[in-house]
N, C-alpha and C positions, 0 to 999 in steps of 0.2 A: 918425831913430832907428835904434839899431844893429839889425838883425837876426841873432837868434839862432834857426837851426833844430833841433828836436828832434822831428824828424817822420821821421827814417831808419829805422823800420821796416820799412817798404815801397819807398821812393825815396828812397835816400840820395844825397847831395850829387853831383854829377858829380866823381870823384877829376882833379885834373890832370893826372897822369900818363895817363889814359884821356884827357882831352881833345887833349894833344898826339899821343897815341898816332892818334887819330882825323882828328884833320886831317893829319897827313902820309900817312896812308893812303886820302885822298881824293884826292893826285895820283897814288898807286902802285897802290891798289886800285879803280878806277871800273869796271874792265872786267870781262869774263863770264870764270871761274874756268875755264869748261869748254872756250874755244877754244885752239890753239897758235898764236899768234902772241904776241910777247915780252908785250905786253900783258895777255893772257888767262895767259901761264904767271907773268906775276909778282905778279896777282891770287891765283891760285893757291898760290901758294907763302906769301903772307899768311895765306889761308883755313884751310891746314897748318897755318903755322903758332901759329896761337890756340889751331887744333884740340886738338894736341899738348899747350899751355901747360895748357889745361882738362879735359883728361884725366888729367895727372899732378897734379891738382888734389884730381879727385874718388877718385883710385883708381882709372882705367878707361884699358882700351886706346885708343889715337887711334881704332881704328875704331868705338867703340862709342857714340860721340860724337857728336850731329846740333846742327844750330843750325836753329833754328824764327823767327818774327817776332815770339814773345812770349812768356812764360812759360805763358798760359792756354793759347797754342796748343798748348804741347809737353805740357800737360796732356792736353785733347782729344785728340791722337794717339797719346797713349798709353793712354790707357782704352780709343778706340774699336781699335785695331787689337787689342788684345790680345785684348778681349771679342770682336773677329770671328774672329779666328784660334783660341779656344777655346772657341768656341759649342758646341761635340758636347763639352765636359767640363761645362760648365754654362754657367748666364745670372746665379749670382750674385754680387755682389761685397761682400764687405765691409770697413768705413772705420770712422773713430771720427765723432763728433757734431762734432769739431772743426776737422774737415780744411777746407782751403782753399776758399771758394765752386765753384771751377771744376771743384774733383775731387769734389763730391758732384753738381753739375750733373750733368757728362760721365755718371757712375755710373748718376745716375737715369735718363739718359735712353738710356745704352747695355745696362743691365744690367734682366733679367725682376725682379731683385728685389735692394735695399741693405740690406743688414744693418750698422747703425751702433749699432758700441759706445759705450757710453755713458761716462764718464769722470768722475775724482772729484771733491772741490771746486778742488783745485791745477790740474784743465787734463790731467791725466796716465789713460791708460786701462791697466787692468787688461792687465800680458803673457798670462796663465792665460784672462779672458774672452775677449783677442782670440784666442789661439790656439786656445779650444775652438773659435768660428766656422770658421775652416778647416777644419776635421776634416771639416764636414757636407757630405753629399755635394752637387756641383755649385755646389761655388764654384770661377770663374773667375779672378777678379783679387782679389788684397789690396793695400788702401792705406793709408799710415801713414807722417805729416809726423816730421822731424825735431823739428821744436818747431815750436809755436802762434806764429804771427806777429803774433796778437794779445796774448796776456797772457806770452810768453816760455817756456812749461813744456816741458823735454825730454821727448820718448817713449821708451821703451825698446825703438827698431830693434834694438838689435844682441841682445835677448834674443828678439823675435818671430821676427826672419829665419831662424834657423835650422830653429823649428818649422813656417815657411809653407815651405822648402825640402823637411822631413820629408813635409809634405804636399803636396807636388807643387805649390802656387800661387804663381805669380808675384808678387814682394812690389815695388809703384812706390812708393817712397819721393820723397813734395814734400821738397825739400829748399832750396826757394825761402826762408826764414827765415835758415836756418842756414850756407849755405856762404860762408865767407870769416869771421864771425864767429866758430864752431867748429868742432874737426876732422870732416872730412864724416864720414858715417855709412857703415857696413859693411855686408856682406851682402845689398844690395840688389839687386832682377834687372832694374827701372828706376829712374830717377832722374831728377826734375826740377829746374829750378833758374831764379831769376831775377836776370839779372844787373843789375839795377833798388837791388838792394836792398843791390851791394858797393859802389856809388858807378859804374858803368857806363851808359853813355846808354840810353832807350827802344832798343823797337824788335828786340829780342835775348832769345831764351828758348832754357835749354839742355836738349837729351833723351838722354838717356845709356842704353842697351840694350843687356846684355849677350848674349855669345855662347849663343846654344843655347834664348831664347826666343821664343816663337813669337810673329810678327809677321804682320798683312795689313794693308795699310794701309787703312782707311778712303777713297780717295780716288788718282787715279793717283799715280803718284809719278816722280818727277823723274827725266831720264834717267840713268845713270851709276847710281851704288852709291849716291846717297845715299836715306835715309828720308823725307825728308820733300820735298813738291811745293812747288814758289817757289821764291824766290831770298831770299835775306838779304843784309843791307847788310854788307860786308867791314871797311868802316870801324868800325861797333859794334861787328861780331864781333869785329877786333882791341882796338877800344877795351875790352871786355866783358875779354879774355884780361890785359890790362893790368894793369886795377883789380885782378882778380882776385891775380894777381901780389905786388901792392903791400900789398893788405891781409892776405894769409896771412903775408908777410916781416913783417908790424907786428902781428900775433896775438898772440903770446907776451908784447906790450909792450903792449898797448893793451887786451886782453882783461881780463887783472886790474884797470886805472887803471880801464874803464869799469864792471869790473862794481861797483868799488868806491861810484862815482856813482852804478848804480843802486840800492844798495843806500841809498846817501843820499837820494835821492828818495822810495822805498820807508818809510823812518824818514819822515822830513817830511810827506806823504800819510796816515800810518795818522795823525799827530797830528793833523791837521784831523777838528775833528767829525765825526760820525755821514760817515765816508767809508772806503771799502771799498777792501783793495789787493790784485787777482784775482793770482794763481800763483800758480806755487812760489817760495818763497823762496831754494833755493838750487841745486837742478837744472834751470837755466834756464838763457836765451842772458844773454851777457853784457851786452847796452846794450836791450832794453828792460822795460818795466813800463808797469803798466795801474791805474789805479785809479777807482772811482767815490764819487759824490758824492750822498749823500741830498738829495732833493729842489732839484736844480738840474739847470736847462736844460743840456742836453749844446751845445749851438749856442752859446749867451748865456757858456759860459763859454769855450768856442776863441776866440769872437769879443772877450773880456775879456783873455785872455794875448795874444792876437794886437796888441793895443790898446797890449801894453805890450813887442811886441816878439819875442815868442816863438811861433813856429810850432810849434802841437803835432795831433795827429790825436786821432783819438775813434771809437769802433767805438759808442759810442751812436743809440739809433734817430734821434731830433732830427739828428741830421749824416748817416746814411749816404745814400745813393743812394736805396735802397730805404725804403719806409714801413717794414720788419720789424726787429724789433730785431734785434742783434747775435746769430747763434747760438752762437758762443764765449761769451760770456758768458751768456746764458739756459742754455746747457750746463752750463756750470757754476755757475749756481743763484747766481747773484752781479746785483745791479746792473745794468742795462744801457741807463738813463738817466744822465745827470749824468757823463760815460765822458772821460777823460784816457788816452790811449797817446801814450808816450815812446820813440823812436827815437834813443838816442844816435849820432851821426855818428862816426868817426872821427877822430879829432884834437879832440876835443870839450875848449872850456877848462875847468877844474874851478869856477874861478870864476864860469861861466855859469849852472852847475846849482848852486850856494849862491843867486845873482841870483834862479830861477826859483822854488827852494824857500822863500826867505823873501816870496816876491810871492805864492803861493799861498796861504795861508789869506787874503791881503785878497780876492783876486781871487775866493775863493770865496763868500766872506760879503758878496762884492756884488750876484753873481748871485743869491745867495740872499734878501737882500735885496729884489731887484728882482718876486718875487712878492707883496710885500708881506705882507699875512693873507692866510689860506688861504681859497681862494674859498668862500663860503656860499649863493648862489645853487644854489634846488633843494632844500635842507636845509632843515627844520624849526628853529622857533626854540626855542630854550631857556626854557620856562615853564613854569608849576604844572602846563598841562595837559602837557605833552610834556617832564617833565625827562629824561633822558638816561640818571640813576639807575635810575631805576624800569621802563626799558622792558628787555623781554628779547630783542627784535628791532630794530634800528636798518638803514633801508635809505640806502644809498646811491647817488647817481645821478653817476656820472661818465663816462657816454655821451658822446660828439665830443670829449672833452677828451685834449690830447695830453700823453705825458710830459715832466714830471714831475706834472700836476696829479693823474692817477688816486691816485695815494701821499698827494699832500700831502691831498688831501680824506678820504680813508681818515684820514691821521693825525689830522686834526682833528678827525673825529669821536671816536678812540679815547679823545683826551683827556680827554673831557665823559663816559666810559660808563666805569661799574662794571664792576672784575673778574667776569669770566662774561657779560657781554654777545656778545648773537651780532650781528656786524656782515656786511651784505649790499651787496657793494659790486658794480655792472654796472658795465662800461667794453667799449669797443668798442677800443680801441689795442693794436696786438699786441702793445707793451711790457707791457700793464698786467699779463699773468699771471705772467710772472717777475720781474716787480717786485712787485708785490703779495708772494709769496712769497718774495723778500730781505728786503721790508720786516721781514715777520712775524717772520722769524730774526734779523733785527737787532733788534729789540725785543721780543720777547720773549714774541709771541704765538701762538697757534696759528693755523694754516691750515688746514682741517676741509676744505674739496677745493673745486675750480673744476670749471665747466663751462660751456654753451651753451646758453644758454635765449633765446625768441623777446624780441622787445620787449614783446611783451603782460604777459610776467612784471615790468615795471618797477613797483612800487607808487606809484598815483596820485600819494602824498600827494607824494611828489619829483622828478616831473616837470616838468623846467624850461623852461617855455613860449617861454622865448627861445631855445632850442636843437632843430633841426628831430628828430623823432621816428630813433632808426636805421633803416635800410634791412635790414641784415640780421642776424645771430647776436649776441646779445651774451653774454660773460663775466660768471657769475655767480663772484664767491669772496667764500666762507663766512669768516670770522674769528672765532671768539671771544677776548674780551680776558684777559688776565690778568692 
């Protein structure tokens, strides 16, 4: 079967031109950059020159330019050196809700305290919120992505930076999504970036740091001028400067054809039933979208397109790494089960994405499908003594159940209850809170408020015997129908 990848959000295809770029730089480039002998000086003059290539890239002087082993690392070393180097201005930093795992990580754990703005239903944070943040006294660092590398939404860098400049704080702009797909972003005082995501091999993260802010590094640092400790592979680094190359020269021609296909995707997706399609519709990167699926396994349905050929990613809690749902999407109050993200590649055929778009609605309605009826185990049966109508309290017990079931039992119930029924649904899945309240908003109910209550709160009558009691907290949300 042909494979078609659509998973370039994060790891785009390795470009050719980086691949040959990279093997002939494993006979010229194997040696230490930093010895004189012709060997070490012609390593060296490789190391230059990508330097160079990726400087006039981003907008920055060769010197301000470091190459790290990985994008998270050039994260890390940018948070922790700066928040050491500005510890006597303060210990705070603040980030939006949606930034990149590794820069809320780094944040929390280098900064006394994170102030994370919160952002709208598009993925997009408030210029005016973020830049009040700044103002207060004893913030140290500011951070703010180019755009979401999850659902595509541009931020507005270039209206923040000037006010985080007015206020004296250093603005690191991730820009790991966005470079090589749109023009890099302005006014930044650092800069990250992963060259993972232009079609460049592992192994390569770039940290860019202009003149005049304050730096200590976290950790010794390398002899010679440069920022960061270790060594980096010369071969990816030129391979990294390559891609880079290739894909800004093809920007102006490939940017509009893909954003065209996203946009055809984006149509296709909203037509599939009760399924949700996160961003902004047109202040976005151009090649990806994100969209979710009521009541379908995020896992059961990669694994259904994969079936037929097409590799796509999913920021759904069912597929990530972590048991937690997606924060980009619970951020934005969207879905974050049943979760499709679209990476279009470079050179992408048009005809692939028409293939993908008319296979989706089967591919969903099989997954969906594959639950069969909505579990009732635990539920009270529907009879004279317990009709559904006449109660004004319906509890629900969806404890140990993973997403999607907390929803589909919730929806089952709502089906059989009278407008103004108050529905009590516990779930122990961390999906279940912001799913539960997408659900409400796509259908049309209210959500009266969540909270924590022990397991003792669970009402006898829906204790499912076959399912061991929780261990800890459970999520209580309130519903009533309408």
């Amino acid at each position: 079967m042909e494979r078609r990848y659509l998973d370039a959000a994060a790891v785009a295809p390795l470009l050719p031109a980086a691949r040959e770029a990279m093997l002939a730089a494993l006979d010229d480039g194997w040696a230490d950059p930093r010895r004189l002998h012709r060997e070490g000086r012609r390593a060296r003059l490789l190391l230059e020159g990508a330097r160079e290539s990726v400087a006039e890239a981003l907008g920055a002087r060769t010197e301000e330019v470091s190459f790290t082993g990985s994008h998270v690392q050039a994260v890390h070393e940018a948070v922790l050196a700066v928040m050491h180097a500005r510890r006597r201005a303060g210990r705070i930093a603040v980030t939006t809700e949606v930034e990149h795992s590794a820069v809320l990580n780094a944040t929390t754990y280098a900064a006394l305290e994170t102030r994370r703005v919160e952002v709208d239903r598009l993925g997009r944070v408030d210029p005016d919120a973020f830049s009040k943040e700044l103002t207060a006294p004893g913030v140290a660092l500011a951070c703010l992505q180019t755009a979401n590398g999850e659902v595509g939404t541009l931020q507005p860098v270039e209206e923040v930076a000037p006010r985080a400049r007015a206020a004296s704080v250093p603005l690191l702009v991730d820009a790991a999504a966005s470079i090589g797909h749109h023009p890099p972003p302005v006014g930044w005082d650092l800069l990250v970036a992963d060259p993972r995501a232009w079609g460049a091999p592992p192994g390569v993260g770039v940290l860019a740091v202009r003149a005049g802010v304050r730096w200590l590094a976290p950790a010794p640092e390398h002899e010679g001028t440069e920022r960061i400790a270790g060594e980096v592979s010369i071969p990816a680094v030129l391979a990294a400067a390559v891609a880079l190359r290739e894909l800004n020269a093809a920007r102006s021609v490939e940017g509009p054809r893909r954003r065209a296909l996203v946009h055809r995707i984006r149509e296709a997706a909203a037509r599939v039933p009760d399924t949700e399609v996160a961003g902004a519709p047109l202040e976005r990167l151009p090649h990806i979208v994100t969209f979710s699926c009521l009541g379908v396994d995020g896992e059961a349905l990669v694994d259904e397109l994969d079936r037929h050929g097409f590799a796509v990613g999913s920021g759904s809690a069912c597929t990530a790494a972590s048991v937690r749902p997606s924060h980009v999407l619970a951020a934005l109050g969207v879905l974050t089960h049943g979760n499709v993200r679209i990476g279009l590649p470079i050179g992408i055929d048009s005809g692939v994405v028409e293939e993908f778009c008319r296979l989706l609605p089967e591919a969903v309605g099989k997954v969906r499908s594959l639950l069969g009826e909505p579990i009732t185990g635990g539920m009270p049966a529907v009879d004279s003594d317990y009709a559904f109508e006449t109660r004004v309290e319906l509890p629900v017990n969806a404890t140990g159940l993973r997403c999607p079931l907390p929803v589909v039992r919730l929806a089952a119930t709502v089906r059989q209850a009278a407008p103004g029924t108050l529905v009590h649904i516990y779930s122990t899945d961390p999906a279940a809170g912001p799913d539960v309240a997408a659900w409400c908003r796509m259908r049309g109910h209210t959500l009266l408020d969540q909270r924590e209550v022990s397991a003792d709160a669970i009402p006898a009558q829906v204790i499912d015997e076959h399912r061991p009691p929780p261990s800890g907290p459970v999520l209580l949300s309130r519903v009533r129908v309408n």
